[in-house]
N, C-alpha and C positions, 0 to 999 in steps of 0.2 A: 581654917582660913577659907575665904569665897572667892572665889576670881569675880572680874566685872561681871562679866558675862559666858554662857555655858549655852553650848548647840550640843544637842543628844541626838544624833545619826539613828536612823532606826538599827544598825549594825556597826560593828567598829565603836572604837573607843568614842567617848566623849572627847571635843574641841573647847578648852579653858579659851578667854579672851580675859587677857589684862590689858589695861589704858595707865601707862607710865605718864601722869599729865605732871611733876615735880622733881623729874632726873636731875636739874638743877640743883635741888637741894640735896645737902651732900648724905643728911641720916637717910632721906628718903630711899637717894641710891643705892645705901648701902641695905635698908632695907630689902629691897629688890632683890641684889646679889643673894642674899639671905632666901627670901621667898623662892629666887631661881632654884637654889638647891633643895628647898623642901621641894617642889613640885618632881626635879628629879628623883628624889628618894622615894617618891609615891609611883615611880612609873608613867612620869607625865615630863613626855620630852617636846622640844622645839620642835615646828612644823618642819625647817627648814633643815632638822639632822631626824627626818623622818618621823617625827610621834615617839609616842612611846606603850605599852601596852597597856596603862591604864588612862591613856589621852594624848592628846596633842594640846601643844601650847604655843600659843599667838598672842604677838603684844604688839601694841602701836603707843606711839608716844610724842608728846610737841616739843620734842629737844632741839627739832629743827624746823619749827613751827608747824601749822598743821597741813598735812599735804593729805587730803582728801581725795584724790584720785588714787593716792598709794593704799590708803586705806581701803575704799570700795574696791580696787583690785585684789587686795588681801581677802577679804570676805568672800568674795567672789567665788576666790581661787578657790579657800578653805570651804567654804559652802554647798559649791560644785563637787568638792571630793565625800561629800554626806548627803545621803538621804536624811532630810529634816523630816524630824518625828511632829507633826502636827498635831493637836488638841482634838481628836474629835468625840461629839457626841456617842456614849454609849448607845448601842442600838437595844430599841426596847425590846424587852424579852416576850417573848409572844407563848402561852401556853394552852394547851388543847382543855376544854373542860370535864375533869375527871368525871367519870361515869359513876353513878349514882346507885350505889348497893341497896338493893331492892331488901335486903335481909335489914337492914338498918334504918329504924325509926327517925324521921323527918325532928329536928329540935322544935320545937313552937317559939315562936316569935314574943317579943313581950303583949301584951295585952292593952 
C-alpha cells in the first residue's frame, strides 16, 4: 500500500498523509477502517495518539467539505515537528592527482 503522500524528517519516523476524498461512500469507508488497521499493525500510529515508531499518520478528508485552513494548519503543525529531508546535489568528489611512479613505463598513446 502507498499513502497519498510521505515527508521523511531527516530523524524520527516518517509522516504517511492520506486524503479521505470518498468517506461517503460506504466500501470506501470501510476500506479505510481496514487500511487504518494495517498502518497500525506496521507501527504507524495517528499524529493525534502520538505516532508510532515506524511513522505518524495524518489524514484529511471532504466529509465536511473542504476546509483548507484546517488543512494548512495540519501541515504546518506536522511539518514544524520534522526536519524536511531536501534533494540535494551530491557534492562533487574532488581528488588529488595520484603521483606518477617513476619505476613504471608511461603507456604510448595510439598512433
Amino acid at each position: 500500500m502507498l499513502p497519498d503522500f510521505t515527508i521523511t524528517p531527516l530523524s524520527g519516523p516518517a509522516i504517511y498523509w492520506e486524503h479521505l476524498g470518498m468517506l461517503d461512500n460506504p466500501e470506501y469507508a470501510a476500506r479505510w477502517q481496514r487500511r487504518l488497521k494495517w498502518y497500525a499493525q506496521q507501527g504507524v500510529l495517528p499524529e493525534e495518539d502520538g505516532g508510532g515508531p515506524n511513522g505518524i499518520l495524518v489524514w484529511t478528508s471532504e466529509e465536511y467539505g473542504v476546509d483548507e485552513p484546517e488543512w494548512r494548519a495540519l501541515a504546518q503543525r506536522v511539518i514544524d515537528a520534522a526536519a524536511i529531508r531536501r534533494a540535494r546535489p551530491a557534492p562533487s568528489k574532488k581528488t588529488a592527482a595520484r603521483p606518477r611512479n617513476p619505476e613504471r613505463p608511461r603507456l604510448a598513446g595510439p598512433s
